[in-house]
C-alpha positions in Angstrom: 40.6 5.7 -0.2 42.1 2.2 0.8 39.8 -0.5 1.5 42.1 -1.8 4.2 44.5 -0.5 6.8 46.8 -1.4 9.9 45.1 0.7 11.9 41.8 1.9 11.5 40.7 4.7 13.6 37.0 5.6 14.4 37.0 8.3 11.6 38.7 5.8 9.0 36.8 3.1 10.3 33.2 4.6 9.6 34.1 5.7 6.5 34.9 2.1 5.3 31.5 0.6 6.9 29.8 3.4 4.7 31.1 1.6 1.7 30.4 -2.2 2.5 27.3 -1.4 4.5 25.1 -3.9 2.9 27.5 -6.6 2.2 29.0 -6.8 6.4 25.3 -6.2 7.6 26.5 -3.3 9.1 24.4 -0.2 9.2 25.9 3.0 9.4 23.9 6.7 9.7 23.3 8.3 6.7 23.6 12.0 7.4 26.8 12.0 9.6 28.6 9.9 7.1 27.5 12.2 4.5 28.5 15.5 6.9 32.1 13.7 7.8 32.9 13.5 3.6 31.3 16.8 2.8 34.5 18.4 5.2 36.9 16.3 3.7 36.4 16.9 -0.3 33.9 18.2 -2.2 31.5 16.1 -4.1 33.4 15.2 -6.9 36.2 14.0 -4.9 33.8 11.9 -3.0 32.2 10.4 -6.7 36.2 9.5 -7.3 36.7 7.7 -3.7 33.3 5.5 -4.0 34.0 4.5 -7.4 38.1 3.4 -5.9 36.0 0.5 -3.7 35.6 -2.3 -5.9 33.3 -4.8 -5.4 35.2 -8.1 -4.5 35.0 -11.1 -7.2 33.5 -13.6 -4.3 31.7 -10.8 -2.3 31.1 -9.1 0.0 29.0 -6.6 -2.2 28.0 -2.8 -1.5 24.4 -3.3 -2.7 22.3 -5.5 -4.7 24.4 -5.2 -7.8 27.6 -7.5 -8.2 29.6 -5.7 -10.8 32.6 -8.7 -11.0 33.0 -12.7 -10.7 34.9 -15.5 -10.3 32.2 -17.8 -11.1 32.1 -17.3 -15.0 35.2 -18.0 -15.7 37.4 -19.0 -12.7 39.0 -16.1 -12.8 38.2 -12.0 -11.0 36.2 -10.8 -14.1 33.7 -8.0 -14.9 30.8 -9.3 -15.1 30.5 -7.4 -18.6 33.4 -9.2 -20.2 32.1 -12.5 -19.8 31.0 -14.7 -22.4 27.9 -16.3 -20.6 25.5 -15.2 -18.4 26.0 -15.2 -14.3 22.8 -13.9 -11.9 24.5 -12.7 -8.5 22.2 -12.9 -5.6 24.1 -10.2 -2.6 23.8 -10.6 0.9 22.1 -7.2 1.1 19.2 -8.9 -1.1 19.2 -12.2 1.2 19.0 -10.1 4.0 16.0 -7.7 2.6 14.3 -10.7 2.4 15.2 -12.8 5.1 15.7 -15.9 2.8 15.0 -18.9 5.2 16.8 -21.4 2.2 18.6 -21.7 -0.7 15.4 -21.6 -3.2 14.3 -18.8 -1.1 17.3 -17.1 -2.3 17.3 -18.0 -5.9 13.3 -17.9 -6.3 14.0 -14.4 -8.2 16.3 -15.0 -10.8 16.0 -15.3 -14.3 16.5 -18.8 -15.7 15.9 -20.4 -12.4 12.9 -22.2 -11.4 12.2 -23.5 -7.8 9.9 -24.9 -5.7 9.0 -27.5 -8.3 8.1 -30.6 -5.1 6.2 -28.0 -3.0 6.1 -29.0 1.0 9.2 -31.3 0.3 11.6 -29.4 1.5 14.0 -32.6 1.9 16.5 -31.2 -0.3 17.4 -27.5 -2.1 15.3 -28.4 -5.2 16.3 -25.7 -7.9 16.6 -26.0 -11.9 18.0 -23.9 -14.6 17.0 -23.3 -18.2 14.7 -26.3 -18.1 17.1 -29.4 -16.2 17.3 -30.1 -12.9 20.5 -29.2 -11.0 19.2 -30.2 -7.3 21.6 -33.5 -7.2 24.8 -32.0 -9.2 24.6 -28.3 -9.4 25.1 -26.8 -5.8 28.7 -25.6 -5.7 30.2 -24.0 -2.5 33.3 -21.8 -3.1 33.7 -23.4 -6.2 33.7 -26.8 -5.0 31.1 -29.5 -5.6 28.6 -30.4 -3.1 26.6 -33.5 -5.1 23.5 -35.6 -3.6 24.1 -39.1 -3.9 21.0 -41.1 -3.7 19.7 -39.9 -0.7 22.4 -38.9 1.3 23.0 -34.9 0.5 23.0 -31.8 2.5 21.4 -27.9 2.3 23.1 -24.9 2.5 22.5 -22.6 5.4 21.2 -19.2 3.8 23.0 -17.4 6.9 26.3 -18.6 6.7 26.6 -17.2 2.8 27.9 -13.6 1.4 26.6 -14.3 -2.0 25.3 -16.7 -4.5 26.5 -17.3 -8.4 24.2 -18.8 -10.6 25.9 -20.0 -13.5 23.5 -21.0 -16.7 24.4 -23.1 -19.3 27.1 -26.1 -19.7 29.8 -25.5 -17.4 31.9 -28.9 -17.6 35.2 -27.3 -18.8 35.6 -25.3 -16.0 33.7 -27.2 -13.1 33.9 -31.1 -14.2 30.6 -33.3 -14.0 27.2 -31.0 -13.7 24.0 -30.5 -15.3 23.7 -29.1 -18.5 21.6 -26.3 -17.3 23.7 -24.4 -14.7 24.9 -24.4 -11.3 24.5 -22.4 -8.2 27.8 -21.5 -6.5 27.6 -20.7 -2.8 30.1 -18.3 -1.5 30.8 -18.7 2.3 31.1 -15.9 4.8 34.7 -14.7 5.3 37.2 -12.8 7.5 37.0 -8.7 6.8 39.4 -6.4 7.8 37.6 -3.8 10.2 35.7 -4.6 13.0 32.1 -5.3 12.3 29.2 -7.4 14.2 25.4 -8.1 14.6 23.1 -10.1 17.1 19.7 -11.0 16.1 16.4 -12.5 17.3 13.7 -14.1 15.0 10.3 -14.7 16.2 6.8 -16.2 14.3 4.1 -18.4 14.1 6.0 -21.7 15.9 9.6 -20.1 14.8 12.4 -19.2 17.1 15.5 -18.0 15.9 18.7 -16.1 17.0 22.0 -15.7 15.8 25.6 -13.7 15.6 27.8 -12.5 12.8 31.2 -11.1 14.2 34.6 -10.2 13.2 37.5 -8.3 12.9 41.4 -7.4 12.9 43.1 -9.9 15.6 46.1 -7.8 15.3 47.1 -4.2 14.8 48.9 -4.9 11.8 45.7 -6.6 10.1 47.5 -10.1 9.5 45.4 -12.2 11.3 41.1 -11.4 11.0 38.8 -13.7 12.2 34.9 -14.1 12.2 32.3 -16.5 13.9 28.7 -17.2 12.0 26.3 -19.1 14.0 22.7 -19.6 14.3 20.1 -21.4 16.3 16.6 -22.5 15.4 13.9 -24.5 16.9 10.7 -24.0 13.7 7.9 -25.6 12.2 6.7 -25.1 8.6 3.1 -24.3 7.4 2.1 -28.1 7.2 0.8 -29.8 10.4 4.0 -32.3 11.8 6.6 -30.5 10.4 10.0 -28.9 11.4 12.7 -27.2 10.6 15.3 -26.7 13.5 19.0 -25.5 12.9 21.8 -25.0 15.1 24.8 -23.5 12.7 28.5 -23.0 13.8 31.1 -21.2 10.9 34.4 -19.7 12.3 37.0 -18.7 9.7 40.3 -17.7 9.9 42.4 -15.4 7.6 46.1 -15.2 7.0 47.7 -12.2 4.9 51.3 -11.6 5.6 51.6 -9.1 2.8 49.5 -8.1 -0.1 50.6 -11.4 -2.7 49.4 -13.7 0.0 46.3 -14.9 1.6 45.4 -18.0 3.5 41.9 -18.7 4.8 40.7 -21.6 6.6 36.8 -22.3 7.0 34.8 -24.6 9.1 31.2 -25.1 9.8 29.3 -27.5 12.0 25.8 -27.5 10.5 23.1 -30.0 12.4 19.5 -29.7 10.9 16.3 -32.0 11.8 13.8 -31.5 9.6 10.6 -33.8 7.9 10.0 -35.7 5.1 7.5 -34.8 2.3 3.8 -35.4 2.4 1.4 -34.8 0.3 -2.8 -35.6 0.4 -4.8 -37.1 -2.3 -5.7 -35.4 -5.3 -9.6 -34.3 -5.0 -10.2 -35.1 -1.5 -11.0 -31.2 -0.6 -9.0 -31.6 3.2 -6.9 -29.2 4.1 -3.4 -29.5 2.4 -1.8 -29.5 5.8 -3.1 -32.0 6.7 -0.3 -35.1 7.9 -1.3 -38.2 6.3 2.2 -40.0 7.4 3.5 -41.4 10.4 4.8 -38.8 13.7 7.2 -41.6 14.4 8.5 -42.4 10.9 8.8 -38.4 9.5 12.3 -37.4 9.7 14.8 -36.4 7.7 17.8 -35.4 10.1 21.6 -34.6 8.9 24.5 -33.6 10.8 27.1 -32.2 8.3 30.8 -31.3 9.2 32.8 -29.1 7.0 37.1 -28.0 7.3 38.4 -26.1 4.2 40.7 -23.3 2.8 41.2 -21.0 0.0 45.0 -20.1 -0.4 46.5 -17.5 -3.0 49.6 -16.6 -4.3 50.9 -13.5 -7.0 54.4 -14.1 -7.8 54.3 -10.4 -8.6 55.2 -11.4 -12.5 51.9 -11.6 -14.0 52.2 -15.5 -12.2 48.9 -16.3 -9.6 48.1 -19.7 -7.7 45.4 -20.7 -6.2 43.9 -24.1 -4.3 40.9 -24.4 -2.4 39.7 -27.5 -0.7 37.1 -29.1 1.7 36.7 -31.9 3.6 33.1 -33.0 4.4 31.5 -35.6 6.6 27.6 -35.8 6.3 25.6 -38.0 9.0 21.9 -39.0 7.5 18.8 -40.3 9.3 16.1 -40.4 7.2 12.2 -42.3 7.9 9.0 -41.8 5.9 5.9 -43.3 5.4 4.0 -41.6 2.8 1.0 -42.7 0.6 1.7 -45.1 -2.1 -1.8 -46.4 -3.2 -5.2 -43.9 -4.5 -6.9 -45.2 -1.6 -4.8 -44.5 1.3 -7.1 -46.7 3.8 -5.6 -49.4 1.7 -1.7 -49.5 3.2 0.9 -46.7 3.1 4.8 -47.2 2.1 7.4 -47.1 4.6 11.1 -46.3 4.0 14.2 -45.6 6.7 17.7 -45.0 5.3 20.4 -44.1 7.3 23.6 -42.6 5.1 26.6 -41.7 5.5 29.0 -39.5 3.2 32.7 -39.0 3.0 33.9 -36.2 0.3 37.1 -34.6 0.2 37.3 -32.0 -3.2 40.2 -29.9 -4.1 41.0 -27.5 -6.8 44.4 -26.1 -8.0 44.4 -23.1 -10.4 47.7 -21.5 -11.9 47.3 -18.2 -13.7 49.0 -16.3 -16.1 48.4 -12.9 -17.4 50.7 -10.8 -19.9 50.5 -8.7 -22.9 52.0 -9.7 -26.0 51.9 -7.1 -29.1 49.1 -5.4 -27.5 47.0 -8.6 -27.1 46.1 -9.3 -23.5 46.3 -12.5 -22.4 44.9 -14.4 -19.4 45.6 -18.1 -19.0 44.2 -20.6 -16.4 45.5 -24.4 -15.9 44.0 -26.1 -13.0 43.4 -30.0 -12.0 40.8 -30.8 -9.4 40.4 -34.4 -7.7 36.9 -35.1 -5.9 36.1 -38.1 -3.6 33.2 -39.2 -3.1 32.2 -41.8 -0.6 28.6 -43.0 0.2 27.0 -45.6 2.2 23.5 -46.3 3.0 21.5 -48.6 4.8 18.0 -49.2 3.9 15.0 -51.0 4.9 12.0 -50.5 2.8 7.9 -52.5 4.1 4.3 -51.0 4.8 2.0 -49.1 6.9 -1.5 -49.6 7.8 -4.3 -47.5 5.6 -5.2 -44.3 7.3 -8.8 -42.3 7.3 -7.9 -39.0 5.4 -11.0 -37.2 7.5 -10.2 -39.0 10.6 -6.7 -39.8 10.5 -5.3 -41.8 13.5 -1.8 -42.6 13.3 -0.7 -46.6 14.6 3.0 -45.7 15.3 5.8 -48.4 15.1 3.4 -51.4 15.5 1.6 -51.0 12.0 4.9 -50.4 10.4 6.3 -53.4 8.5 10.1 -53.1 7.2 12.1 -55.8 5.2 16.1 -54.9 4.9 17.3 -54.0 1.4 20.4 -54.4 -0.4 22.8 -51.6 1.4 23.9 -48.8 -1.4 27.4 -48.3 -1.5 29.2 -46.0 -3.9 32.6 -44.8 -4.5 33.3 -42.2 -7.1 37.1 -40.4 -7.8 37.3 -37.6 -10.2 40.4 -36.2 -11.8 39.9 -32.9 -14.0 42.5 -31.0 -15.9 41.5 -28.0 -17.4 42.8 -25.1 -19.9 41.5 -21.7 -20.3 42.5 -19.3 -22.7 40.9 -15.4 -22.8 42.7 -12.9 -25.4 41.4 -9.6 -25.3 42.2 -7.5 -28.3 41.5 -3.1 -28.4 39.9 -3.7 -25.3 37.1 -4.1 -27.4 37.0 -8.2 -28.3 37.4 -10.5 -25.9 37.5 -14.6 -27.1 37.8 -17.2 -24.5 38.5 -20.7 -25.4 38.4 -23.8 -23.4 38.8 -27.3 -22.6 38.9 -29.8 -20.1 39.6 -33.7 -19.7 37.6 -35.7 -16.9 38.3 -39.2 -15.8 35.8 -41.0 -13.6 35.6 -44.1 -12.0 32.4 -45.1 -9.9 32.6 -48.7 -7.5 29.3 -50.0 -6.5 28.5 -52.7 -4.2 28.8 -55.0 -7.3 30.2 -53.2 -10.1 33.0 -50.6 -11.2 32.5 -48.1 -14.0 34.8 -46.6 -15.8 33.7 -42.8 -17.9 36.1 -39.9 -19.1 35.4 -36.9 -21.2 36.8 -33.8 -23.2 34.6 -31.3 -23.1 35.1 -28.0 -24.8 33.7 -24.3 -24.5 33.8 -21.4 -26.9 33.4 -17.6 -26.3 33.3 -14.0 -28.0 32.7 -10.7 -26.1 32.1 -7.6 -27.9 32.3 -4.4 -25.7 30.5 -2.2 -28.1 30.1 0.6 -25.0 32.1 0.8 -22.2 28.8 0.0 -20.5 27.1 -2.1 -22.9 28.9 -5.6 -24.1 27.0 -8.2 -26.5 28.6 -11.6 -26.7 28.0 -15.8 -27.9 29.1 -18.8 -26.8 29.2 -22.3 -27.2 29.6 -24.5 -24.0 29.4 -28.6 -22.9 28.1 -30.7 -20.0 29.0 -34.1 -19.0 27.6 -36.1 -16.1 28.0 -39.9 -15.1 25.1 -41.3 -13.6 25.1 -40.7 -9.8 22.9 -43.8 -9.4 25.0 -46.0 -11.6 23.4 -49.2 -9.9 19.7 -48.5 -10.0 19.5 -47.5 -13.8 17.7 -50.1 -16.0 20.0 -51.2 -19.0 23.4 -50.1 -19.7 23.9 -46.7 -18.3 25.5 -44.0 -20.3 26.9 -40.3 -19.2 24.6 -37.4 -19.9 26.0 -35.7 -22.2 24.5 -31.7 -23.1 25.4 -29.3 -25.8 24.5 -25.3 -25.6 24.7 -22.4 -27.8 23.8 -18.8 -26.5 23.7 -15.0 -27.7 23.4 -12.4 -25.2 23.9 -8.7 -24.4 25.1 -7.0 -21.0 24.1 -3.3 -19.9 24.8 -1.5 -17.0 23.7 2.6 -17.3 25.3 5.5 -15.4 23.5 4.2 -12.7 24.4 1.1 -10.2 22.2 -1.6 -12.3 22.6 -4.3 -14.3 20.3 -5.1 -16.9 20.7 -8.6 -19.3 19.7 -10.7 -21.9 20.0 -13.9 -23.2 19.3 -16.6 -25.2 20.0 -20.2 -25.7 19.5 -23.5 -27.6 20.2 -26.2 -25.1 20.2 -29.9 -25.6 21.2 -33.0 -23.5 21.5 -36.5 -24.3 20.7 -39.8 -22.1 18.5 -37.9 -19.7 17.9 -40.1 -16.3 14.2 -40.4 -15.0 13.2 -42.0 -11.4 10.5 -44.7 -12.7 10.1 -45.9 -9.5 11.2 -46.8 -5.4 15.1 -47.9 -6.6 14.1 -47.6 -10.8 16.0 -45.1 -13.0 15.7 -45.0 -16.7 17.6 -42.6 -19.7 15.2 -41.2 -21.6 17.0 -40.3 -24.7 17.3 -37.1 -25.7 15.6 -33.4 -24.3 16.2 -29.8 -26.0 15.1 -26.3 -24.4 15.4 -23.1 -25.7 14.3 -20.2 -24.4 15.1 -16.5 -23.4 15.7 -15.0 -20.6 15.5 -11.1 -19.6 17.0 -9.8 -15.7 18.1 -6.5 -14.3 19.4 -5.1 -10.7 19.2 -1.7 -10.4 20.4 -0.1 -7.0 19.2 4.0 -8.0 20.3 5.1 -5.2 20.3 4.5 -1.3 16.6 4.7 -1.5 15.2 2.4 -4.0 16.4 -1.1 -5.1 14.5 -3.6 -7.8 14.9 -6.7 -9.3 12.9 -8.0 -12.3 13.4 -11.3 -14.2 11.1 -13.2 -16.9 12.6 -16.6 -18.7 10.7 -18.3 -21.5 11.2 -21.9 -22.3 10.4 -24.2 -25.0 11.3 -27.7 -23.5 10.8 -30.7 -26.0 11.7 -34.2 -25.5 13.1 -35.0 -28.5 13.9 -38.7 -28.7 12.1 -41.5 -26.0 12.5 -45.1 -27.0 11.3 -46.0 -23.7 7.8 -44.8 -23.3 6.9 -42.7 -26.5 7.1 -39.3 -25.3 8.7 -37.4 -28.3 7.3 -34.3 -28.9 5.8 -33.7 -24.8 7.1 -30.7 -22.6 9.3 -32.8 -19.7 7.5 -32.8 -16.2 8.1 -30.1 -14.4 9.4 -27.7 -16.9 6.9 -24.4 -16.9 7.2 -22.2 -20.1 7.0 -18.8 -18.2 8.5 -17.4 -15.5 8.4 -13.9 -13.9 9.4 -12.0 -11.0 9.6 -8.2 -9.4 10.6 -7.1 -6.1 10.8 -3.6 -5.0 12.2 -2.1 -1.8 12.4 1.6 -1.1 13.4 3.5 1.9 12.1 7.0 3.1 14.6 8.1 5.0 14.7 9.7 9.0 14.8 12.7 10.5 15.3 13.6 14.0 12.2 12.3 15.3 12.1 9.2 13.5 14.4 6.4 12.2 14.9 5.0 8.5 11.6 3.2 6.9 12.4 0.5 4.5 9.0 -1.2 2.6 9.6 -3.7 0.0 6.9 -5.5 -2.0 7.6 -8.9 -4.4 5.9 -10.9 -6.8 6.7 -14.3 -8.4 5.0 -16.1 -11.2 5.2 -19.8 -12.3 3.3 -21.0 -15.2 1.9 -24.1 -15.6 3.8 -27.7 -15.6 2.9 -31.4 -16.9 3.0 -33.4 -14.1 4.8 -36.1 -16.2 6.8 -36.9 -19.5 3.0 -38.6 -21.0 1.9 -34.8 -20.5 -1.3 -36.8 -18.9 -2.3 -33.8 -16.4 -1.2 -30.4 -15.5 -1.0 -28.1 -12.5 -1.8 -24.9 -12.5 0.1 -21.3 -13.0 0.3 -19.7 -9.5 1.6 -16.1 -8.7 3.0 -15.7 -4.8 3.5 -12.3 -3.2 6.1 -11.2 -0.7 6.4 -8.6 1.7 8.6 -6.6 4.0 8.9 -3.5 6.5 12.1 -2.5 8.2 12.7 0.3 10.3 15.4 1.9 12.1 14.9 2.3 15.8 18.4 3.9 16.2 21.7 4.0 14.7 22.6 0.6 15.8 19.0 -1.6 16.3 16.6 -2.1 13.8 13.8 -4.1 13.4 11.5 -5.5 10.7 8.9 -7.3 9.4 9.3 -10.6 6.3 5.7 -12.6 4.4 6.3 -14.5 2.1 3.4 -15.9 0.6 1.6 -12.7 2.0 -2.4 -13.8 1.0 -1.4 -17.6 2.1 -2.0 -18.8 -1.6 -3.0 -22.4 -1.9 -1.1 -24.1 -4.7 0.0 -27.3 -6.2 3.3 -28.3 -7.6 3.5 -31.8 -7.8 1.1 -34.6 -8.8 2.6 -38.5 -8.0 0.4 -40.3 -10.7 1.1 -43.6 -8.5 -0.6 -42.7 -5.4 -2.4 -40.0 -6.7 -1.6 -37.5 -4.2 -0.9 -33.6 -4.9 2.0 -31.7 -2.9 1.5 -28.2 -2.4 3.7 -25.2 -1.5 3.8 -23.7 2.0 1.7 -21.6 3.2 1.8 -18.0 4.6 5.0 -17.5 7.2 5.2 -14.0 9.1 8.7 -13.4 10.4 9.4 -11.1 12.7 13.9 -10.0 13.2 15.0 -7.6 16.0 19.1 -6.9 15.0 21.6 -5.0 16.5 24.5 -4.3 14.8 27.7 -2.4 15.0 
């Protein structure tokens, strides 16, 4: 069977939904399917036509389970051959769960820790074996999407068809990140047959609708097209808070024969949402409570994107490929947010309004032969990023507020001085060589190496950095189903904030070494296991308002166990644990050698379940799915002075089929609205807790 056609009758066409289902959010009926293929072959035919259906590299994916990559290595891989370890989150899974955000999304994966800042929801705060990647390690299509300062964006959960999460050092491939990981986006894209869903969200204070649509333009299937958008108007579980979205993604692709492939993507994505807030520690009020300012609590961005991803085979073993994006990000930010034990004594206030230029681009040529029976993949690429940022800033006080009675004074208590404006310019040039040789099918080595120049201009100063990182990796296929591999991998990362670090600033520099086994049964499932040593040099910590400091030197090891199973159209399951061991090694700053870093938790652990009892002719399909995620408990700074508790969240979920086409269901998260803290500012002494209990309710038709 042919995953694409000129023409696609009904027959053809149905047959092809069957197969990407999940993936297209396009629901077909089990037993007519299964009547239609019984007529055509007989059921070992029908094994022989599934298994011809490959799962693309970038998505979309036919169930929970991503069986191949280009995030680990840049290039379409089984996810078995790799050298390190990648996590796939599908659309099928985002869409189970009705992931409202990226850390949503990412909450139940091994190695990954989120939610660490609780109700501020400013950013998509994640981190990976132990370091944070919110600022440098959110990638979309392979490109980098950095927060600079304060001026950043956050992905839109609906507009993506998967998510990579790449752990460990990943510098030779992707240029400046975080030691720990990153999490690659992958957008929504063009399909060949004719697909579509409408939808309606409604909950406590949540409104929501949207379209996902596509299809052939032409007979010939040169030209697809599909439109992504999506409208909210929402509040979160805190009093004064929002979260309203309007989302706009149409994407065009171009295939004139089967060695080309053009795609162009745009997305208009407006979103005004809140600061954080938090209430003091001890004061037994409600955590919702708003102890800011209505007037002074937004955080509102208006991000434009325009990009493409082009490919070429030269049909001689010869492939190129570029992808690049142009971004302009529009940033209005106020808060006024406690800043002294007392809060009758005088609040903070802070208003920055930024603006951000970027314009990334990645060129990949690669070349694959055999030589003397050795196969031979190699990838040269040079990517050139430019980053532009500008903010304006004005920084006073607020008049004290009653915690039991507040009564909020508006603009005329609200005293604001102007502050130095932030302005910084950062070009990046990358070249890179990869080099995978796979010999008896049986040992795969991948070597690698890259060369970064950087040169950063602030307001006052220009910087000069440039690097050679290198990677090194061995894959043993033991099985054809079961692979055990090591590597050895490096970061390197200039300081975003170059200008508000204390002393001279150096790069962060991080080393990793990793073992690890792959094992994926008879069965769709992916089971995994890794672990790592993982050390990074001239870590930055936020001291204070416009403070930074590099605390020397932080190591984590830990292990990390995660598997996917998809056993059948029935019953899908994830489970992940991680263990780390975080140690600041070396702090000449504030003698913290030997302390866990804030933040880190040593145990982490997650299960979710979803099973489907299937319809008859009185009823329609009955999805239930049940989840459970575990965070242990975290030092609330580097001095290890106080910790916050573990906390364990439950999730739930209910869909069912109305007909063929219209379904509708049922999402909790935090089903028994657990009260938690995740964050302690020492300063003010105020706690920030994690949102409460949201009840979603989706009505979808599809087709």
């Amino acid at each position: 069977m042919k995953t694409s056609s000129p023409v696609f009758d009904a027959g053809s066409r149905r047959r092809l939904l069957g197969a990407v289902v999940a993936a297209a959010g396009v629901y077909a009926t089990a037993a007519p399917v299964q009547a239609q293929q019984n007529t055509e072959a007989s059921l070992d035919t029908m094994t022989v036509e599934a298994a011809a259906i490959p799962d693309s590299a970038a998505g979309p994916d036919s169930s929970i389970v991503a069986r191949r990559t280009m995030t680990g290595s840049k290039t379409d891989t089984e996810v078995l051959d790799l050298s390190n370890s990648v996590s796939t989150v599908t659309e099928e899974e985002m869409r189970t769960r009705n992931v409202q955000s990226l850390e949503q999304a990412i909450g139940y994966t091994a190695g990954v820790a989120v939610d660490q800042y609780g109700s501020d929801d400013r950013y998509d705060y994640f981190m990976i074996r132990g370091f944070d990647g919110t600022s440098a390690g959110t990638y979309r299509d392979g490109l980098s999407r950095r927060t600079v300062n304060f001026t950043g964006g956050k992905l839109e959960p609906y507009g993506l068809q998967r998510i990579d999460i790449l752990k460990g050092s990943t510098s030779t491939l992707f240029g400046l990140n975080a030691p720990g990981g990153m999490v690659n986006a992958i957008t929504k894209r063009p399909l060949d047959y004719d697909f579509g869903e409408v939808y309606t969200t409604l909950g406590d204070d949540h409104t929501e609708t949207g379209a996902d649509f596509g299809g052939p333009i032409d007979q010939a299937g040169e030209w697809t097209y599909r439109i992504t958008t999506k409208w909210q108007d929402a509040e979160l579980s805190a009093d004064e808070t929002r979260d309203d979205r309007f989302y706009f993604a149409p994407a065009l692709t171009w295939k004139p024969n089967d060695a080309t492939s053009l795609t162009l993507l745009a997305d208009y994505n407006k979103r005004r949402g809140n600061t954080s807030h938090a209430i003091p520690i001890g004061s037994n009020i409600d955590p919702e409570t708003f102890l800011g300012e209505p007037d002074y609590n937004d955080l509102d961005r208006f991000e434009r994107n325009i990009g493409y991803l082009f490919e070429h085979d030269f049909q001689n073993g010869l492939t190129f490929r570029q992808n690049a994006r142009y971004t302009h990000l529009d940033m209005d930010y106020r808060h006024v947010y406690l800043s002294q034990p007392d809060p009758r004594e005088g609040r903070d206030a802070y208003v920055v309004a930024g603006e951000r230029d970027q314009y990334v681009i990645d060129n990949q040529l690669q070349y694959d032969h055999v030589f003397k029976g050795v196969k031979s993949r190699t990838l040269a690429g040079f990517d050139y990023n430019h980053d532009e940022v500008d903010e304006r800033s004005r920084f006073g006080s607020a008049g004290g507020i009653d915690i039991n009675n507040p009564i909020y004074c508006g603009a005329s208590c609200v005293d604001l001085t102007r502050q130095p404006d932030f302005h910084q310019k950062q070009i990046a040039r990358g070249t890179y060589l990869q080099e995978e040789l796979t010999f008896n099918d049986r040992w795969i080595v991948t070597l690698g190496g890259r060369f970064d120049e950087i040169k950063t201009d602030t307001a006052d100063e220009a910087f000069s950095d440039n690097a050679f990182t290198k990677r090194a990796g061995l894959t043993w296929k033991a099985l054809e189903n079961l692979s055990l591999y090591t590597n050895y991998s490096e970061s390197f990362e200039p300081p975003s904030q170059r200008s508000l670090i204390e002393g001279s600033a150096e790069p962060q520099e991080g080393k990793q070494y990793e073992v690890g086994l792959k094992y994926r049964p008879a069965t769709n499932a992916l089971i995994t296991l890794a672990a790592f040593d993982l050390t990074q040099e001239n870590v930055i910590k936020q001291v204070s308002q416009n403070l930074y400091r590099q605390v020397g030197e932080i190591n984590v090891r830990g292990l990390e166990l995660e598997g996917k199973l998809a056993l059948n159209d029935r019953l899908n399951m994830t489970a992940a644990y991680s263990y780390w061991d975080p140690e600041i090694k070396e702090d000449g700053l504030t003698g913290n050698e030997g302390n866990r870093p804030m933040l880190v938790p040593r145990n982490i652990a997650s299960v979710w379940a979803d099973y489907t009892i299937p319809g008859d002719s009185a009823r329609g399909d009955l999805t239930l799915g049940l989840g459970t995620r575990f965070v242990g408990d975290t030092w609330i700074d580097d001095a290890n002075s106080d910790k916050t508790a573990s906390y364990t969240l439950v999730d739930a979920m209910a869909r069912y089929g109305i007909t063929d086409n219209v379904d509708l269901a049922v999402n909790v998260t935090n089903l028994f609205d657990r009260d938690y803290l995740t964050y302690v500012d020492n300063v003010s002494n105020s706690g920030f807790h994690g949102d409460g209990r949201s009840i979603l309710t989706t009505l979808r038709y599809h087709w």
